[in-house]
C-alpha positions in Angstrom: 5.7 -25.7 -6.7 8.1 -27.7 -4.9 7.2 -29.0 -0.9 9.9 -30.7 1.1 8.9 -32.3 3.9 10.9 -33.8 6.6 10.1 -36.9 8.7 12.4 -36.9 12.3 11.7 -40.3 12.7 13.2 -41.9 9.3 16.6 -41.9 8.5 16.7 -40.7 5.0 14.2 -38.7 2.8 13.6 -38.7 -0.5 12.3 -35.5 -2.3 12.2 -35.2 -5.8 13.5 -31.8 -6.7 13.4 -29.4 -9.4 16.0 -29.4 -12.0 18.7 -30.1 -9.4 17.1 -27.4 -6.7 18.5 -29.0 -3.4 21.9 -30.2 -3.0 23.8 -32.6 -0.2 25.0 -31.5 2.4 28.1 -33.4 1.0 28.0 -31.0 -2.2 27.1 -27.9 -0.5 30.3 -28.6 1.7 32.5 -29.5 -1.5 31.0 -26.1 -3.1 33.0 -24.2 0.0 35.8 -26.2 -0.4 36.4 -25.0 -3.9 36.2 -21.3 -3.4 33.3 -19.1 -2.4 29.2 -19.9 -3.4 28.9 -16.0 -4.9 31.0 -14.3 -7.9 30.9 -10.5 -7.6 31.7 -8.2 -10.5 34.5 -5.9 -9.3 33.5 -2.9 -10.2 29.9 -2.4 -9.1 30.2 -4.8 -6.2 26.5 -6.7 -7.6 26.7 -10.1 -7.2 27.4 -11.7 -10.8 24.6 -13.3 -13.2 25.0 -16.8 -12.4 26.1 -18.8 -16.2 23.3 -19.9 -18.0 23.0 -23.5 -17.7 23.5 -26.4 -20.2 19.9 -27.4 -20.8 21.3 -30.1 -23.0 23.2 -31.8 -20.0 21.6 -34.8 -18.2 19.7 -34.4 -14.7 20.6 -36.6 -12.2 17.7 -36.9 -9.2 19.9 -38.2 -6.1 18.6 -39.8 -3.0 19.4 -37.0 -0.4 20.2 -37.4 3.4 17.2 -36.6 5.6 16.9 -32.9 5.5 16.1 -30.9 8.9 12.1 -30.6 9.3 12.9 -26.9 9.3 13.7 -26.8 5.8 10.4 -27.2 5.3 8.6 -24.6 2.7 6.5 -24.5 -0.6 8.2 -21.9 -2.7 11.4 -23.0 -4.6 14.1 -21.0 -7.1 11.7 -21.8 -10.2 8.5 -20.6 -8.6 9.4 -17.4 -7.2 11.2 -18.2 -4.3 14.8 -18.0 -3.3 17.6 -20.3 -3.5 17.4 -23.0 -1.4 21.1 -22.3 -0.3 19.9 -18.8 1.2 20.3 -19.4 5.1 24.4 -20.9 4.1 26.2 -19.1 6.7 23.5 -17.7 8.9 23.8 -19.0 13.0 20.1 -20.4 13.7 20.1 -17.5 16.7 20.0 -15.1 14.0 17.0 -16.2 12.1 15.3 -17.2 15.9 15.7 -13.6 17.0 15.0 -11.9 14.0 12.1 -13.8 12.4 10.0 -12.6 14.8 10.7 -8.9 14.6 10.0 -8.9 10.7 7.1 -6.2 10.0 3.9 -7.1 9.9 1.7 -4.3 8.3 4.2 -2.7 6.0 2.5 -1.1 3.2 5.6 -1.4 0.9 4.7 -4.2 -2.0 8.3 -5.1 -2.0 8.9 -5.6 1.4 5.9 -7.7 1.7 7.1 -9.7 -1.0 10.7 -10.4 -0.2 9.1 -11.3 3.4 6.6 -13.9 1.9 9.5 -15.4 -0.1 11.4 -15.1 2.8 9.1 -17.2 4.9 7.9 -19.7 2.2 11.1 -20.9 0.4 12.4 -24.1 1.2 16.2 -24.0 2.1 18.5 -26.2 4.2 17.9 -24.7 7.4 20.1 -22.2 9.5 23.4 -23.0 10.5 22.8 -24.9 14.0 18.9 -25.2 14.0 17.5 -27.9 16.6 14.4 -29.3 15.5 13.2 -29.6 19.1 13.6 -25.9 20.1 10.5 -24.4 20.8 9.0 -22.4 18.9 10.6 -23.9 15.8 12.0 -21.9 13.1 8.7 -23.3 11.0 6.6 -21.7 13.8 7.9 -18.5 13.8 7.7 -18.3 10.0 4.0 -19.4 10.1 2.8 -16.3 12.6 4.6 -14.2 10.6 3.1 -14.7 7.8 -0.4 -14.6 9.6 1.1 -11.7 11.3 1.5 -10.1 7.4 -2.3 -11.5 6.3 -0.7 -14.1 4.4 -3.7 -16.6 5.2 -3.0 -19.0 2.4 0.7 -19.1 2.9 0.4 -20.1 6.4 -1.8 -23.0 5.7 0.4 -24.5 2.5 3.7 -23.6 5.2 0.7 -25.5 8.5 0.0 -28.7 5.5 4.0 -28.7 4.3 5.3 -29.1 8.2 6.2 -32.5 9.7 5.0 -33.4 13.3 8.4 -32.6 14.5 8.5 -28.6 14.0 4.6 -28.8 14.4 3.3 -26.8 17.6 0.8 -24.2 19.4 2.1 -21.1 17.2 1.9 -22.7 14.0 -1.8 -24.5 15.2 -2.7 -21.0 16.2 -1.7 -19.2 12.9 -3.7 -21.8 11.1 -6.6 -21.1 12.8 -6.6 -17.4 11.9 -6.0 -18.4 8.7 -9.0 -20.5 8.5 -11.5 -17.9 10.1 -10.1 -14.8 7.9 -11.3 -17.3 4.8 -14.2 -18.2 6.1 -14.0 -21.5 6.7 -15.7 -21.7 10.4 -15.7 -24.9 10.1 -12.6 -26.1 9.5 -11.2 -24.3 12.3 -14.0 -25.7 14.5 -12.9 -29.2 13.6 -9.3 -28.3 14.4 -10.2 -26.6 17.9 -11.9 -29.7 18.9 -8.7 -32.0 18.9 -7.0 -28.5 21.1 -8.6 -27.6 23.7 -10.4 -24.5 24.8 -7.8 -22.8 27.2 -6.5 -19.2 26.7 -7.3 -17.9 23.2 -9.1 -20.7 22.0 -11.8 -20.3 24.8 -13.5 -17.7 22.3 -13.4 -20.3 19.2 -14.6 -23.0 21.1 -17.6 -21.0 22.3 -18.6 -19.8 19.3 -18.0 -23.6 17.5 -20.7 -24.7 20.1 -23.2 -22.5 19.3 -22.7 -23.2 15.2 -23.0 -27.1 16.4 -26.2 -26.1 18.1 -24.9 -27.1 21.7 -26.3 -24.2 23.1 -25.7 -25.2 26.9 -22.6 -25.9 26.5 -21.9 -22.7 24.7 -23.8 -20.4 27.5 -21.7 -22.1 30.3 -18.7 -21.0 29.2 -20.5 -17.5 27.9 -21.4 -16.8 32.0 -18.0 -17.0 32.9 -16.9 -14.6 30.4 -19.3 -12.0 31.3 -18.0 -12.6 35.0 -14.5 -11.4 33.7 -13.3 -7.7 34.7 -11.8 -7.9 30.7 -14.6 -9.5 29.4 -15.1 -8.7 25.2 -18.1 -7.2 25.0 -18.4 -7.5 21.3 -17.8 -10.9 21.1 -20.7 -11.8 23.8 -23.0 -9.7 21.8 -22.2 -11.5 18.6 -22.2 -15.2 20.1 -25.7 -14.3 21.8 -26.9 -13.7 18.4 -25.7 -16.9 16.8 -26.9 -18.8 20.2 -30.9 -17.2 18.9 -31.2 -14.2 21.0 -32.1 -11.1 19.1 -29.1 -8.6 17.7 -28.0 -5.5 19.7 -28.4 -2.4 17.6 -25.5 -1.5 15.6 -24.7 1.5 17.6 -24.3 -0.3 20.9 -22.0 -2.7 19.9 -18.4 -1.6 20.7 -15.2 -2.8 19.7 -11.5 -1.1 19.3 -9.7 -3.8 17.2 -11.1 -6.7 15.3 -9.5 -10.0 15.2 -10.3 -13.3 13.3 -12.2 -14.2 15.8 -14.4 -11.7 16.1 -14.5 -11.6 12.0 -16.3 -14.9 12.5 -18.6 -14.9 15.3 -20.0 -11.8 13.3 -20.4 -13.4 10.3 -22.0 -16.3 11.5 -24.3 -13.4 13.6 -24.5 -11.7 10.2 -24.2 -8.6 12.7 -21.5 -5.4 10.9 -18.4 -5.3 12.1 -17.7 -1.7 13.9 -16.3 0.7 11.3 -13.6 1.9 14.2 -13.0 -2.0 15.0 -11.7 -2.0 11.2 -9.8 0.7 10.7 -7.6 -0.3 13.7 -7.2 -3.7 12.0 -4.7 -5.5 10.7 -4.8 -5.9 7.2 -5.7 -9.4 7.1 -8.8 -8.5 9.0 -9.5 -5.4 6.8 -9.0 -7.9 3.7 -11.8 -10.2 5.2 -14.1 -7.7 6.0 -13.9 -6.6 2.8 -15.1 -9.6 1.1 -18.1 -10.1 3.7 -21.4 -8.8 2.8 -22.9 -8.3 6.0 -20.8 -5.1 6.8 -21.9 -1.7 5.3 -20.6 -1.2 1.8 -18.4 2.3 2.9 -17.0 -0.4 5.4 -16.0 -2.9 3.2 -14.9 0.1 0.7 -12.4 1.8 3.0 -11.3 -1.6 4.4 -10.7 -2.5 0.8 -8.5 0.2 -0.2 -6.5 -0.2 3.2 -5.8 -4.0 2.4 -5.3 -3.4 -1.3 -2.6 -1.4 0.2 -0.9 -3.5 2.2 -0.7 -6.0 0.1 -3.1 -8.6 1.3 -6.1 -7.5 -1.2 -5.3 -8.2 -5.0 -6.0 -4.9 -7.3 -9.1 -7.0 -9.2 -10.7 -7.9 -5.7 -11.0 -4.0 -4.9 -12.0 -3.6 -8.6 -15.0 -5.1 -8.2 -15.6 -3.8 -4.9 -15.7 -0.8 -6.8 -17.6 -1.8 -9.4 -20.6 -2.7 -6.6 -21.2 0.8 -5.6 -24.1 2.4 -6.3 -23.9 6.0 -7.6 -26.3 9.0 -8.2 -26.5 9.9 -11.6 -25.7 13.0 -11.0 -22.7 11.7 -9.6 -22.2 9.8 -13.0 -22.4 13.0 -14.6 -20.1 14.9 -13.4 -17.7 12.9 -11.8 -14.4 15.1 -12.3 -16.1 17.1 -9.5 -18.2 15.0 -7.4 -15.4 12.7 -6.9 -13.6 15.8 -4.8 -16.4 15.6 -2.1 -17.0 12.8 -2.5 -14.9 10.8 0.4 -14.3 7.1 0.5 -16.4 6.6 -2.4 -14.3 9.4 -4.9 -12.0 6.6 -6.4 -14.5 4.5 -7.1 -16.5 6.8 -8.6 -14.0 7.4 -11.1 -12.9 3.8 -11.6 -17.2 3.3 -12.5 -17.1 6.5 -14.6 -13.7 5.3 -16.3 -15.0 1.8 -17.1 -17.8 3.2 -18.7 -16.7 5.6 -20.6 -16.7 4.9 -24.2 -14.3 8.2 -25.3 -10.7 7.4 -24.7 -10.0 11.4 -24.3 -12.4 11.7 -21.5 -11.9 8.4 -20.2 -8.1 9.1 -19.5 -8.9 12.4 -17.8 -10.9 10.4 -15.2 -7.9 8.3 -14.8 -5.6 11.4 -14.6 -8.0 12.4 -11.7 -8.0 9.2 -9.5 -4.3 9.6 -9.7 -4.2 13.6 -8.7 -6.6 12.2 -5.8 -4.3 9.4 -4.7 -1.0 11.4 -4.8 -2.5 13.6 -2.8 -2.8 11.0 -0.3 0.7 9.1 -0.7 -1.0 6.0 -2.4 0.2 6.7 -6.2 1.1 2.9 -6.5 -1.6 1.5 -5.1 -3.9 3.9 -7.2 -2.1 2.5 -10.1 -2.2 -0.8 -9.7 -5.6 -1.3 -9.0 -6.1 2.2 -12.5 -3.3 -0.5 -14.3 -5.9 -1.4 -17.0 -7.6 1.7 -17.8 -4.0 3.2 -17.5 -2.7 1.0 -20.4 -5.6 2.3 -22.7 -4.5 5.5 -22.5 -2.6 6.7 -25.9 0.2 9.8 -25.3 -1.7 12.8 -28.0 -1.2 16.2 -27.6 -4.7 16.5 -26.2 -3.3 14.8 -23.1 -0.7 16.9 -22.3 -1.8 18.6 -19.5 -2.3 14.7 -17.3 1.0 13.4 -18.9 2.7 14.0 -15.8 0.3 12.4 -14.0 0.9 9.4 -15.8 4.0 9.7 -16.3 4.5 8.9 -12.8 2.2 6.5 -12.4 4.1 4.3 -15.1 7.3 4.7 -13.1 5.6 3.7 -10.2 4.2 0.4 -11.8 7.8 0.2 -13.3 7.0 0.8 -16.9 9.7 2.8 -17.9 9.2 2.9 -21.9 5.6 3.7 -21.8 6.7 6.7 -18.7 9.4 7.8 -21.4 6.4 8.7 -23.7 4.8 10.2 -21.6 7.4 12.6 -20.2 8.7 13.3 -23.8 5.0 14.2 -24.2 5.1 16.2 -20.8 8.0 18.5 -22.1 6.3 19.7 -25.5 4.5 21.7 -23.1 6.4 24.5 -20.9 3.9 24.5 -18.4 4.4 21.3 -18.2 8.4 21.2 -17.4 8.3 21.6 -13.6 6.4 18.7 -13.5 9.1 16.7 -15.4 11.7 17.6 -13.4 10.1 17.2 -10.8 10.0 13.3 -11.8 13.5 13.1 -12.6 14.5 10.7 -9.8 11.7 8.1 -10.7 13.0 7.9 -14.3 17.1 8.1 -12.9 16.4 4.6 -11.0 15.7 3.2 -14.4 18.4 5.3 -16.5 21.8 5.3 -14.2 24.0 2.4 -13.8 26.0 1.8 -11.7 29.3 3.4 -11.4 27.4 6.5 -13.4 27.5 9.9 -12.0 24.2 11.7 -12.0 23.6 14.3 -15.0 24.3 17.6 -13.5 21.8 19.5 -15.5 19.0 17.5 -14.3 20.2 17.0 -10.8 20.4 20.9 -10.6 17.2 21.4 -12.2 15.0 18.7 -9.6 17.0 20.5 -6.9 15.5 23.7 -8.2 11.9 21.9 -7.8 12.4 22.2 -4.1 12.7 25.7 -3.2 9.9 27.2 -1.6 9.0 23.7 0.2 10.0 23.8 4.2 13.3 23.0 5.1 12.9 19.4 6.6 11.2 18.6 3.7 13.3 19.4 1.3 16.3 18.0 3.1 14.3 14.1 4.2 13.5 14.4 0.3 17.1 15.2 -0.8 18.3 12.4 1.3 15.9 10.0 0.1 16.6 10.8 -3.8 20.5 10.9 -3.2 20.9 8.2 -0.9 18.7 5.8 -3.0 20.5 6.6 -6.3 24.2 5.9 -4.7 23.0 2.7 -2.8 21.8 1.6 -6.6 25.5 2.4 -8.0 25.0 6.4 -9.0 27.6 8.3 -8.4 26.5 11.5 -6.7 28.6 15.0 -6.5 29.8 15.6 -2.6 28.1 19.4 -2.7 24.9 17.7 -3.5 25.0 16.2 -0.2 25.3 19.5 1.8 21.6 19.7 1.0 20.6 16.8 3.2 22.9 18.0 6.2 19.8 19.1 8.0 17.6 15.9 8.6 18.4 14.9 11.5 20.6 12.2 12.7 19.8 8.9 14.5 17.3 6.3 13.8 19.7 3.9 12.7 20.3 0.5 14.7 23.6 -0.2 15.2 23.0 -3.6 16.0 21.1 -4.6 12.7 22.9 -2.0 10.8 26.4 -3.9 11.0 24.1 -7.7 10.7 22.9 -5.9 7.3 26.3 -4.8 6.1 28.3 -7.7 7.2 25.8 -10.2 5.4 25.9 -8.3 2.4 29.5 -8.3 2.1 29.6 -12.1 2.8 27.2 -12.9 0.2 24.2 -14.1 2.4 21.1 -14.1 1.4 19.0 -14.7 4.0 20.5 -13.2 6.1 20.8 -10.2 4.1 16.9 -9.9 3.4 16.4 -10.4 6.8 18.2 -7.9 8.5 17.2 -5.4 5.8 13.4 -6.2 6.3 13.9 -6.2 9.8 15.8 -2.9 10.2 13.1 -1.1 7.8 10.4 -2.3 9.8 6.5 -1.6 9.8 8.2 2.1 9.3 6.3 4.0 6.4 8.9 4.7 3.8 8.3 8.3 4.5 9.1 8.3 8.2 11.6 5.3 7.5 15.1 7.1 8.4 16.9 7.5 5.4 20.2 5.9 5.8 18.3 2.4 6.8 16.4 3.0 3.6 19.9 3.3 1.1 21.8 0.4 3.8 18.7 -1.6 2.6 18.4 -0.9 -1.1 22.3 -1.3 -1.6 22.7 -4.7 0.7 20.1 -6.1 -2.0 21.9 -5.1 -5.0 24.8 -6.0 -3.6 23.1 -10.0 -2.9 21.9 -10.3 -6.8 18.2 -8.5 -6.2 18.8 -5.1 -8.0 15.8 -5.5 -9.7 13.7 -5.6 -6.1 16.1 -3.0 -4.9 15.0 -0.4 -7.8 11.7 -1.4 -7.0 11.9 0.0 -3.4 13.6 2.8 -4.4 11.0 4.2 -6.5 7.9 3.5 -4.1 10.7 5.2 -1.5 10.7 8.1 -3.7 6.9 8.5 -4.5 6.3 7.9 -0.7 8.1 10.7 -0.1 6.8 13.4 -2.6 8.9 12.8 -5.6 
């Protein structure tokens, strides 16, 4: 992992690079000289494989100019970031207006991706960046990451940035950062050296009671209680850890959690309000679901919402599930207990699954989870966190009737050889053959290339799989399917299109609409992942209008990251019904 730092007050900077990562400003400007950064092949319009390098030609390490302290980041090329070249051609005002509006609780895996890469590479900064503009660039990256639960990228980004692009937004993401991971006292040591004015009051109040300076703490307390917006829930936690006795559970109200409130609780080891969760954000729902004071359907539901989002990895919520406790008449019949069975039904079969010696019975457990979670629109999280038990399974004709089943859920992880099993399994059996065309679109994003026109036969027959559904729905998913295969390079008939001609029009913006295409067409990275995060929002990709959604998908293709773009296609598509 590669951190470039920036001092204001020295004249050059040395940062030792890998294999040639950064480049002078003196190169970067020769580059342009020669002709443009980007190659594109003709006839698809996808920006060209860059030409494998000669790993038999010396590396040079240069003494570089001082870089801008808001290049700063701690992701390069080589460890999954983007080139540091990305924000060539972008005006500073861009990434300033923009950076902030990036979502913050999208539950896409790719969008939350390409937004922590985003926000963590380390690139010569915009075009026109001032390192004394408040907030800096570096600040706005930091809250959005905290903004997106990213706790530990905002405190490699907090420990990367120099003084000079150092300020109250990135001290205040920190913080957050600190309390979601449970480290109360780290953020107490950092509070000290800020103050206790506006949002910090809370923090500091709570820090004096953990330091045992009880008057100190009740002072301030009293003047909180005087206040017309006074946070009830926090006063009744900080009582608790200043040694009076805990209000019962049921009195304690809250609407919305924060990190804050995560850790005066903890320290009370009072339960966070179940309500107080659900309207989280994630990063709070990720916390709570790693504390053991709050009730275990708490910490369960919390878990699957944050697993969701992104900011829980699938083995966390494994082993969440793997702490509940189960009747054993639960454990005995848990194809059907797991219906009724609420918050707790995945889990149930997740715990039945892993200990089911049979392979046969063991998949059919699996085959349920994944009924349960389509049901709900979470297929790929269900088979992310399933991924394991999902790989045991072994296509046999006495799994024919769940092929389907995970068939999709093998497109959704973007397995497409093991999914091709599986549907060649899936069609042996005609009552099985709806359910394959059905999933023709998840296995087209894999199969077409572009400039390919779609097979009519199965076009027509996954058109066919929509009759009887209500009309909005079938057009929204027609749109969805069609619009995502062209932005990928599919060629698609003109009559197909007729069938979409009743969603209804709008929900584009204009504005980032032509930022998105414009970038795209000039070859600019960053701000082609920008504008395309931006303009889809913390929009649910099945409410996301469709047009945004194929703009997005084919500005990425177009910029070199097809394979992210496929990726988003098919969680569009399962999001959606497919």
């Amino acid at each position: 992992m590669t951190v470039c730092r920036a001092d204001r007050g020295s004249a050059k900077a040395l940062c030792l690079l890998a294999a040639g990562l950064f480049a002078t400003s003196a190169l970067v400007g020769a580059a342009h000289a020669q002709g443009p950064l980007t190659s594109f092949d003709p006839d698809t319009m996808e920006m060209a494989e860059p030409a494998a390098p000669d790993r038999g030609a010396r590396v040079e390490v240069q003494v570089l100019k001082a870089l801008s302290a808001e290049s700063v980041g701690v992701l390069d090329q080589s460890h999954g970031g983007f080139a540091n070249t990305m924000w060539v051609g972008t005006p500073a005002p861009v990434a300033r207006k923009l950076i902030p509006l990036l979502p913050s609780s999208s539950t896409s895996t790719v969008v939350r991706d390409l937004e922590r890469r985003l926000l963590l590479t380390a690139a010569t900064a915009p075009d026109g960046a001032v390192e004394s503009d408040r907030p800096s660039l570096v600040e706005l990256r930091a809250e959005r990451l905290s903004a997106m639960g990213d706790g530990d990228g905002v405190v490699a980004l907090a420990n990367a940035a120099p003084q000079a692009v150092a300020g109250p937004l990135l001290q205040r993401a920190r913080l957050d950062a600190m309390l979601l991971a449970g480290n109360t006292q780290g953020a107490c040591a950092d509070a000290q050296r800020l103050g206790s004015e506006g949002s910090l009051a809370k923090l500091q109040i709570l820090c004096n009671f953990i330091a045992g300076k009880t008057l100190e703490g009740n002072l301030a307390l009293d003047l909180m209680r005087e206040r017309k917006d006074a946070d009830h829930a926090f006063i009744a936690a900080a009582e608790t850890v200043s040694g009076l006795p805990p209000l019962p559970a049921d009195k304690v109200k809250l609407a919305e959690a924060t990190p804050v409130h995560v850790a005066a609780f903890a320290a009370a080891k009072m339960p966070l309000p179940a309500d107080a969760v659900a309207n989280a954000a994630p990063a709070v729902a990720r916390a709570v679901a790693l504390s053991f004071a709050t009730p275990f359907d708490v910490r369960l539901a919390a878990g699957e919402r944050a697993m969701a989002a992104g900011v829980l990895p699938p083995e966390a919520l494994r082993k969440l599930y793997l702490e509940a406790v189960f009747a054993p008449d639960e454990l005995s019949a848990p194809l059907v207990r797991a219906e009724t069975a609420g918050i707790r039904g995945q889990a149930l079969l997740f715990r039945a699954a892993t200990d089911q010696p049979d392979p046969l019975i063991r998949a059919h457990f699996v085959a349920k989870a994944l009924e349960l979670a389509s049901a709900k629109g979470q297929t790929t999280a269900a088979a992310r966190v399933f991924s394991g038990l999902l790989a045991q399974a072994v296509p046999s004709p006495a799994l024919t009737t769940v092929a389907p089943s995970f068939a999709r859920a093998t497109l959704a992880l973007g397995l497409a050889e093991p999914a091709a099993a599986w549907l060649d399994l899936a069609k042996s059996d005609p009552a099985a053959a709806k359910a394959v065309e059905r999933l023709w679109p998840l296995a087209a994003v894999h199969a077409v290339g572009p400039g390919q026109a779609l097979p009519v036969i199965n076009l027509a027959a996954w058109r066919a799989t929509l009759d009887g559904l209500p009309p909005e729905i079938a057009a929204r998913r027609t749109a969805v399917v069609l619009g995502t295969l062209s932005a990928l390079g599919a060629k698609v008939p003109e009559t197909a299109w007729l069938d979409a001609l009743p969603v209804p029009a709008g929900g584009t913006k204009p504005a980032l609409f032509a930022l998105l295409q414009g970038a795209a067409l000039e070859a600019k990275l960053g701000s082609t992942v920008l504008a395309a995060l931006t303009a889809m929002g913390d929009q649910p990709l099945d409410k996301l209008d469709p047009t945004t959604l194929s703009e997005a998908i084919s500005a990425l293709s177009v910029v070199g990251l097809g394979g992210d773009a496929r990726k988003l296609a098919i969680e569009a598509m399962l999001a959606n019904g497919v």
